[in-house]
C-alpha positions, -999 to +999 in steps of 0.1 A: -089+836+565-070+812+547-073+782+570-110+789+568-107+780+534-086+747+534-125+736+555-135+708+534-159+719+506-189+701+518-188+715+552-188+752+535-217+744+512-239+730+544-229+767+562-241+785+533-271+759+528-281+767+565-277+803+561-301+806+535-327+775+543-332+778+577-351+809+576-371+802+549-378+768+559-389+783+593-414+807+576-428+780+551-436+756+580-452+787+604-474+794+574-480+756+565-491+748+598-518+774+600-536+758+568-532+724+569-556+712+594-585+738+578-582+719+546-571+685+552-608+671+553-617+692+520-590+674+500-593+638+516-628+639+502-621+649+469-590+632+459-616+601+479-644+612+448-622+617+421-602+578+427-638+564+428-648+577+393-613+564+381-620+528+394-656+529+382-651+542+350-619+517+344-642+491+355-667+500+332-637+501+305-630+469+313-659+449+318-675+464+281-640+455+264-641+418+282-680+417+263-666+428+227-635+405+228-659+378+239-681+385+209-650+392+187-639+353+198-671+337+179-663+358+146-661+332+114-631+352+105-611+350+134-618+315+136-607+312+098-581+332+105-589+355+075-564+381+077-579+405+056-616+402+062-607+401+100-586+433+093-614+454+080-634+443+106-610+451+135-604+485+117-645+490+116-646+479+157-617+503+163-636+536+149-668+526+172-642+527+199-620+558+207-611+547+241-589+518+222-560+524+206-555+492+186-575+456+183-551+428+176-549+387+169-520+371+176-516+331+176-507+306+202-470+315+193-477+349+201-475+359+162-497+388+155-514+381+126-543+403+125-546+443+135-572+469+131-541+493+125-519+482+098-483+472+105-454+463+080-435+436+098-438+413+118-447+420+151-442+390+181-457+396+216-449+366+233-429+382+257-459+402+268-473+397+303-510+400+289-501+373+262-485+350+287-509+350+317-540+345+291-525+317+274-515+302+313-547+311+327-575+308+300-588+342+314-585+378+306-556+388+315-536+423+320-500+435+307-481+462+324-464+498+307-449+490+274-453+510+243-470+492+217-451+478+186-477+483+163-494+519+172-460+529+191-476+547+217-478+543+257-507+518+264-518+489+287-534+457+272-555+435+274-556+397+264-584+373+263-579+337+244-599+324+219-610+288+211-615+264+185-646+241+178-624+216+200-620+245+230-586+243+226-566+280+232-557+287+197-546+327+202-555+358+220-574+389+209-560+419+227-568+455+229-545+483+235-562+516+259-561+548+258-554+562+287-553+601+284-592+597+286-588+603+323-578+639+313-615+645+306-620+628+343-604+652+360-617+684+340-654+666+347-646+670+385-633+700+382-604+697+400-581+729+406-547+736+393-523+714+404-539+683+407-530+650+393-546+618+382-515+591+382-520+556+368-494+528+374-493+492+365-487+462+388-450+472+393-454+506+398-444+520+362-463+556+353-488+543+325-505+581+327-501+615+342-517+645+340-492+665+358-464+655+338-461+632+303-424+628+310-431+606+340-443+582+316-429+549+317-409+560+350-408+544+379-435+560+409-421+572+445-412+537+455-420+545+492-455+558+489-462+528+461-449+505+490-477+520+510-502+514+485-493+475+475-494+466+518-528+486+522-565+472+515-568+448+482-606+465+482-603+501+502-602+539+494-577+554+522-564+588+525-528+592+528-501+623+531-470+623+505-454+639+476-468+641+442-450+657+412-437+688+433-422+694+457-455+711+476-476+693+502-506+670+488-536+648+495-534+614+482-565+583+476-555+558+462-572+524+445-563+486+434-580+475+404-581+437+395-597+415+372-616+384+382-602+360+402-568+381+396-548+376+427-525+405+419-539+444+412-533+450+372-535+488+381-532+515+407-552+546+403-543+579+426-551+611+428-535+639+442-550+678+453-528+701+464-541+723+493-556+751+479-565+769+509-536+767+522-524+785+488-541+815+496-529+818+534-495+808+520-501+842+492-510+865+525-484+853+544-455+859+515-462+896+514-457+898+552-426+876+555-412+887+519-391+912+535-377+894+561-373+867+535-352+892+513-332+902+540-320+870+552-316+856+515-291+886+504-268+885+534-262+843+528-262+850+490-233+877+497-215+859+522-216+824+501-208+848+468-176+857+488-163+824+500-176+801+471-153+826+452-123+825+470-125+787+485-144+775+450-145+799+422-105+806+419-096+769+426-117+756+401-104+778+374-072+765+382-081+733+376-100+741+348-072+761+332-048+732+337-077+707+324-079+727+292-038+728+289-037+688+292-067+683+266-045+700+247-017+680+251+004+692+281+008+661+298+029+679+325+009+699+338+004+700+372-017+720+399-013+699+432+008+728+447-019+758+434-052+740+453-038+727+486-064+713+514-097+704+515-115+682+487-105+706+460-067+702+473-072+662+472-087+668+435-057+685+425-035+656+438-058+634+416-055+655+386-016+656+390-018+615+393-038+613+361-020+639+339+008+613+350-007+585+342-014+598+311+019+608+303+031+573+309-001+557+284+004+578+257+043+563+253+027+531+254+002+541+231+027+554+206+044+523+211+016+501+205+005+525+174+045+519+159+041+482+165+009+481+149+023+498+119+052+477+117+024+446+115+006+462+092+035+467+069+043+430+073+012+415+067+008+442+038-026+450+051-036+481+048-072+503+058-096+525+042-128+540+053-161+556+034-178+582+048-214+581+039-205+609+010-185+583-006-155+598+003-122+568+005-101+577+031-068+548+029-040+545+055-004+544+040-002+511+037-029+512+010-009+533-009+022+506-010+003+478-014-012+496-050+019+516-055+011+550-058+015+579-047-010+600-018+002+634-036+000+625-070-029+597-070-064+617-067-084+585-048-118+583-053-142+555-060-139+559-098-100+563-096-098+533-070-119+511-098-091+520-128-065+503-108-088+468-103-083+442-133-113+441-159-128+412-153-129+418-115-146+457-117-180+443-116-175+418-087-159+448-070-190+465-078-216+446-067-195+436-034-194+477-023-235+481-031-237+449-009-218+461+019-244+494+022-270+471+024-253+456+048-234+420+039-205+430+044-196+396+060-175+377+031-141+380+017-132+390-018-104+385-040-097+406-065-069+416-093-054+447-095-026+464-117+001+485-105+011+521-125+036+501-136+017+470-148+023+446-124-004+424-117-011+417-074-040+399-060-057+418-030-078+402-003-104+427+009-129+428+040-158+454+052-183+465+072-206+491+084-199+519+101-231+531+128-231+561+154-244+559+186-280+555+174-275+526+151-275+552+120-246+538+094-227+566+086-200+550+061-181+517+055-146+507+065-125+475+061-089+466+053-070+449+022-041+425+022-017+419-002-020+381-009+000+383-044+030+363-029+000+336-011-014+334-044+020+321-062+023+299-038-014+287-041-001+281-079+031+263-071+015+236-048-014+230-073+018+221-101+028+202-072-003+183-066-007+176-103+030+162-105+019+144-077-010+132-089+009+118-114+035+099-097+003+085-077-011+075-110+023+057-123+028+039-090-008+027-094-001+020-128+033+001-112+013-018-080-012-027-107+016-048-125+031-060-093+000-074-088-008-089-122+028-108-118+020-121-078-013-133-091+008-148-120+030-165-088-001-178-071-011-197-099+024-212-100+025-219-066-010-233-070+001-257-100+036-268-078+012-273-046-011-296-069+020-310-084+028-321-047-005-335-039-006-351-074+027-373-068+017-382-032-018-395-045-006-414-073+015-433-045-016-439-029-031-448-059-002-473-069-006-488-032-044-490-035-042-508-072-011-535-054-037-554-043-063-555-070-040-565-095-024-592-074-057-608-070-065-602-106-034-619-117-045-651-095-080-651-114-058-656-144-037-682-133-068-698-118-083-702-152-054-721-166-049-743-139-082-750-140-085-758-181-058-775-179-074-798-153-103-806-170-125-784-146-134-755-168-169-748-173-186-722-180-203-711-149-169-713-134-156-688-161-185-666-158-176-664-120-142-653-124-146-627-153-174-611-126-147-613-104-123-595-126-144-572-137-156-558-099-118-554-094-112-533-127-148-514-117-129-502-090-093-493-101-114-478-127-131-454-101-100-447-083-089-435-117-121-413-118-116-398-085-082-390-088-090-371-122-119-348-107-095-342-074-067-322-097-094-307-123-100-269-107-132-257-105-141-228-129-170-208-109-184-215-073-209-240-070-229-260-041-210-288-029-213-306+001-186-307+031-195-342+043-190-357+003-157-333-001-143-353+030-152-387+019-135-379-019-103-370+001-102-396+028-108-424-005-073-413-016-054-411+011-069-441+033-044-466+025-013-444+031-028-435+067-035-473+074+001-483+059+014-461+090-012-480+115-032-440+116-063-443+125-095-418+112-124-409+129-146-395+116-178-370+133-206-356+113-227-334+137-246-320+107-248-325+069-232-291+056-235-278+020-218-246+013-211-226-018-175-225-035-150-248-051-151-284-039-119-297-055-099-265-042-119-273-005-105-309-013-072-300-016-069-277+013-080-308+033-056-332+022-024-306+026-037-309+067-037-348+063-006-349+045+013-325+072-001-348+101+007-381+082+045-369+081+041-354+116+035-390+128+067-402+108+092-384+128+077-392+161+073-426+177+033-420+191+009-453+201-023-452+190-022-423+165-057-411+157-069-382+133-105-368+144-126-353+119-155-331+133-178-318+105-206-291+126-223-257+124-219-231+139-234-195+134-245-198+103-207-212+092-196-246+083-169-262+104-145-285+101-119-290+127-088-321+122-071-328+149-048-350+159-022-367+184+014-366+168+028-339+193+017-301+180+040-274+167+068-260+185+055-221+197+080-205+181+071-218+150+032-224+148+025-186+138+046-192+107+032-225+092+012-206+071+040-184+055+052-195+020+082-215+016+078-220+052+092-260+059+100-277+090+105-310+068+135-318+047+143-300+011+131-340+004+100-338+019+086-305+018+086-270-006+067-251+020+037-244+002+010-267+006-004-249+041+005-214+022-019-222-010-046-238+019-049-207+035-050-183+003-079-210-012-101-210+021-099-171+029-095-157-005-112-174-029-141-188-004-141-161+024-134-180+051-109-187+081-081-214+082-064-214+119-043-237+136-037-240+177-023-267+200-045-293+220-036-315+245-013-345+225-016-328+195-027-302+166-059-290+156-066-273+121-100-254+122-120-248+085-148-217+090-165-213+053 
């Protein structure tokens, strides 16, 4: 006997199964097959009656609710949208209506904005397959099961847009429907116990059943629904399955649509059970009932026996030893007690989990000490509410306020003594904000020690909910942040003293600068020094003449007085002459005055003239050294800024390719000067032939003190000053590059 019970569990409980179904199943389909072809016809025609006076009255239902949201769809108010007027009215349409469970107005968004049953919040039904199809469509249109979200019960709805003066969709009117009317259906066709009207929507979810209300919302027998979504879009048919029981029934069936619907919006069927065949089955029973009994008692005692000793026993052991390792006894084992079958393969499972077990609770202890250890660290302890107001704190709340857990009686009122003054009613408001649920913000807050030390605490909370969303109490954590806090101080000192130094070396940079600006100038006054000796050597060459000829106008007149020639016409002549010649050593004197006077404030000045002033003073000294000037003038350029200083800058570049020329022995030396536009700019290129600028030395021309000339010749600052005139004080570019034979300065203003 005790190999028959190491036979795996399954194949016992199909012996016993057999035992006791096959006789009974024997005499329930001897007595079922004597009935069911009497009454087969009987309940084909009325489940056939009873699915036609569904459909007809559900099309009835429809077609008058299609009329009154038609009429609903011209109403002033809706069109308004008058919430309140269009209320009452829906409320007044509802009471004419019990069939309807609701009348609603939502708007193109799917915002419900009107309701003949009042609702509190908002309520959206754009996710609703009546709302969506009616809106796609234009048409009426049907939902499926959901339960409403205004009237909260079961229903199916109904959607039918509604227009604007411009027949433009501006919302749908929808009606919700009561479906336990088809109760009344059923009693009306008096059909006998045990039938069942069941209504499903396009995907086969229970909208209504009269057998049972907790099929509601379900899902139907997805076989037999098969069967009905293949069969006839427009047909009645008779089919055999199973309704709500287990018993034998007769089932019609019918599609409903709505107009030019493609898809069914609802299945109606109705199911009879053979009642005939009830009464054979009754007559039958008290023949077979014995036999029944019989049969019944000797499987019941033989499985009682073996369920006991191959089952019962085993399963108390494992019980038992489940009981022992809830407790704790995590090495417990039972393996060895429940050998073979499925019960001996559950006790090798139950052994490898009490294991396993074993093996996670070290680690959980572990992870539980490491956890503390952090806590203690960070200084972060936890507390909990329950929803009595009860605090509950870990021990690291206790050492991060420094008291006691057996002396210090924590409460909410006691937890408030320890929090600075000025912080209690922030603390306050921050708990009544975290029941109503913000609980999402930090907050700092002072507290005192017993012994009247000062820390600052960081604290965080939130709600605690069960398992149905009900909040049941609060918890969070607090951190020590006292030592975060001094530092917080110390690098605000430090950003002040900072702020300081930064304030000083302004002060500093700010002097610096004054005394560099204080340079410039100097360097400006030595570069105009420079330019002020080489012109008056122009000058002095450019008077030579003049005055030679001057001086032979004198000795003319005395030569000639003395010869008796003197008249005066002939003496008017010569003072013209002399005059003209003073005239112009006169003007030479002018220009060389308004070259070295600085302009005070920017002015309009014109490029072309500036060049022609500069190339009057230096002519001579270029033709002395056989230098020829060209001169281009594309455009006539005005531009605003200082025209002496622009002067200035020009005659520095003359200057440094006169004395390039010098130390070079060049035929035909020529200076080109372009005047054009370009952009918007002024231009200004000189160029000329004397050689260009060693590479390794053009990038530093511009440099102060910078000199490739003698300590003679050059101080280095003329092309310095040039550059700081032309792109400081008038905004433009000075740049230099080699051409072919030569240099070329480029002037952008």
């Amino acid at each position: 006997m005790k190999s028959w019970f190491r036979v795996p569990i399954r194949v016992q409980l199909l012996l016993i199964v057999a035992i006791v179904a096959i006789p009974a199943a024997f005499i329930i389909i001897y007595t079922e097959m004597q009935t069911k072809n009497r009454e087969l016809e009987h309940a084909r025609i009325d489940t056939q009656n009873i699915v036609e006076t569904v459909a007809s009255e559900q099309q009835v239902l429809v077609a008058s609710t299609q009329q009154l949201l038609t009429i609903l769809a011209q109403l002033p108010e809706i069109n308004d949208k008058d919430r309140d007027a269009t209320n009452r009215f829906l409320g007044m349409i509802l009471n004419l209506h019990p069939n309807l469970l609701n009348i609603f107005v939502a708007d193109r968004k799917g915002a419900v904005w009107a309701s003949a049953i009042p609702y509190t919040h908002p309520v959206d039904i754009s996710d609703r397959r009546y709302f969506k199809n009616a809106m796609a469509t234009g048409r009426l249109s049907a939902g499926d099961f959901q339960v409403g979200r205004i009237t909260h019960r079961p229903s199916l709805n109904l959607g039918l847009p509604y227009r604007d003066q411009a027949a433009k969709v501006v919302g749908v009117i929808c009606v919700g429907i009561e479906l336990n009317k088809y109760a009344e259906v059923l009693r009306l066709a008096q059909m006998g116990a045990g039938g069942n009207l069941v209504l499903m929507d396009y995907k086969g979810t229970i909208l209504f059943s009269t057998g049972r209300d907790s099929m509601r919302g379900q899902s139907f027998d997805k076989d037999l629904f098969a069967t009905m979504r293949s069969g006839p879009d427009a047909d009645t048919r008779t089919v055999v399955g199973r309704g709500g029981d287990s018993r034998t029934r007769y089932i019609s069936y019918r599609k409903m649509r709505l107009d030019a619907d493609p898809e069914p919006y609802m299945y109606a069927l109705v199911s009879v059970p053979s009642r005939p065949i009830v009464a054979e089955v009754n007559r039958q029973i008290a023949i077979k009932m014995s036999q029944l009994l019989l049969v019944l008692s000797t499987a019941l005692i033989l499985s009682w026996f073996i369920g006991k000793k191959a089952i019962a026993d085993r399963i108390e052991l494992l019980k038992m030893a489940s009981q022992k390792l809830a407790e704790g006894d995590d090495q417990i084992r039972v393996s060895h007690l429940v050998e073979g079958g499925e019960l001996g393969m559950l006790g090798e499972v139950f052994d490898h989990m009490a294991q396993q077990l074993s093996l996670r609770q070290e680690v959980l202890l572990q992870r539980e000490s490491d956890l503390k250890k952090a806590h203690q660290l960070a200084k972060l302890g936890s507390w909990k509410m329950d929803e009595n107001e009860k605090l509950t704190w870990s021990s690291e709340m206790y050492k991060i306020f420094e008291v006691s857990p057996d002396s210090f009686d924590l409460s909410t009122e006691t937890f408030l003594e320890l929090i600075h003054p000025d912080d209690k009613d922030a603390m306050v408001e921050w708990i009544e904000a975290c029941k109503g649920g913000d609980c999402n913000h930090e907050l700092v807050f002072r507290a005192f020690t017993q012994d009247g030390c000062l820390k600052y605490i960081s604290g965080r909370g939130d709600l605690v909910l069960d398992s149905y969303g009900k909040v049941i109490g609060m918890a969070g954590t607090a951190q020590d942040i006292t030592d975060r806090k001094k530092i917080e101080k110390a690098l605000i000192e430090k950003q002040r003293q900072l702020e300081e130094l930064n304030q000083y070396l302004e002060q500093k940079v700010a002097e610096s600068v004054s005394e560099l600006r204080k340079k410039d100038k100097i360097l400006i006054a030595q570069s105009r020094q420079a330019a002020m000796g080489e012109t008056i050597g122009n000058i002095a060459h450019q008077w030579r003449q003049p005055l030679n000829t001057l001086g032979l106008i004198v000795q003319e007149l005395k030569l000639t007085y003395e010869l008796g020639g003197f008249t005066k016409e002939y003496l008017d002549g010569n003072v013209d002459k002399a005059m003209l010649l003073i005239t112009h050593m006169s003007k030479t004197i002018d220009e060389f005055q308004n070259f070295f006077k600085p302009n005070a404030t920017k002015s309009r000045f014109s490029i072309n003239a500036a060049i022609a002033k500069t190339l009057l003073l230096i002519e001579s000294s270029l033709k002395k050294q056989n230098i020829s000037i060209e001169k281009i003038e594309r455009d006539r350029v005005e531009v605003d800024g200082y025209g002496n200083e622009y002067s200035q800058v020009l005659l520095n570049i003359l200057n440094n390719s006169r004395d390039a020329f010098e130390v070079r022995n060049i035929e035909n030396k020529r200076i080109t000067i372009t005047i054009f536009k370009e952009e918007g700019r002024s231009v200004v290129t000189v160029a000329d032939n004397a050689g260009g600028i060693a590479d390794d030395v053009i990038d530093k021309i511009f440099d102060p003190y910078f000199t490739t000339k003698g300590p003679d010749k050059g101080t280095g600052i003329g092309l310095y000053m040039a550059r700081n005139i032309i792109e400081k004080h008038m905004d433009g570019i000075l740049s230099v590059r080699n051409v072919a034979g030569g240099t070329e300065f480029r002037i952008e203003v």
